[in-house]
N, C-alpha and C positions, 0 to 999 in steps of 0.2 A: 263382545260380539264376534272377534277375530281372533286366535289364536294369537295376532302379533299386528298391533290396528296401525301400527305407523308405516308397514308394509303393506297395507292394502292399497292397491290403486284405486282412484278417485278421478270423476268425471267433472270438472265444474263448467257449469253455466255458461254461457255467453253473456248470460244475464244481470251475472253479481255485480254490484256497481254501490257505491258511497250515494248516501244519502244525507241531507240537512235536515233537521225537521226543530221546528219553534226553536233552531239555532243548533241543535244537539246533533253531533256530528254519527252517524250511522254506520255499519258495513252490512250489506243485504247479501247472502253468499245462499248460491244455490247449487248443487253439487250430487252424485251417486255412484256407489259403487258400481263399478264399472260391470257386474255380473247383478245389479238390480236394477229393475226395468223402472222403478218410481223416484222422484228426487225427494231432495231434503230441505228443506228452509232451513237458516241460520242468521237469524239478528245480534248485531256484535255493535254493543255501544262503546264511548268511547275509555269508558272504565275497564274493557275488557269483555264485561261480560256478556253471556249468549244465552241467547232465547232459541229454543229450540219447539214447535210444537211438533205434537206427535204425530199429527195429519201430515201423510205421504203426497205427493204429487203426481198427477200422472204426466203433465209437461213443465217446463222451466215458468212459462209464460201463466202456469196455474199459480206456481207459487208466487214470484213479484207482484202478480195480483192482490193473492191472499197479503203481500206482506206492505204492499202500499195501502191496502184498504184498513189493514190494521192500526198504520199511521195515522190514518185520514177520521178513522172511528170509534179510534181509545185513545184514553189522557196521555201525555208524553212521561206522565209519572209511570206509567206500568210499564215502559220500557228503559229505564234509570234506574232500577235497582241494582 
């Protein structure tokens, strides 16, 4: 994406905040580079790993939406791989 991505400055959310869900310990991180106007979602369980979808956001409060209602509206297995 970046000639050199660990130098790119990054905007994160007010928003990103740790979540519990059926016990499973979350990290909801909401974040953009700082010359893009739309944010990112980023779901980080506690294995490590991240869910990223491809859908941009246009505010912070769009994506904690999309990413609580994701909790709230799929199995806790599709987020545990």
């Amino acid at each position: 994406m970046f000639a050199d991505d660990d130098d790119y400055p990054i905007i994160e959310s007010p928003l990103c905040q740790n979540l519990l869900v059926e016990g499973h310990p979350f990290e909801i991180s909401i974040y953009r580079g700082v010359d893009e106007p739309e944010w990112i979602l980023e779901n980080t369980n506690a294995k490590g790993t991240s869910i990223i979808p491809d859908e941009r956001f246009k505010t912070g409060e769009d994506a904690v939406g999309v990413a609580l209602a994701d909790f709230k509206n799929e199995p806790i297995a599709n987020f545990l791989v």
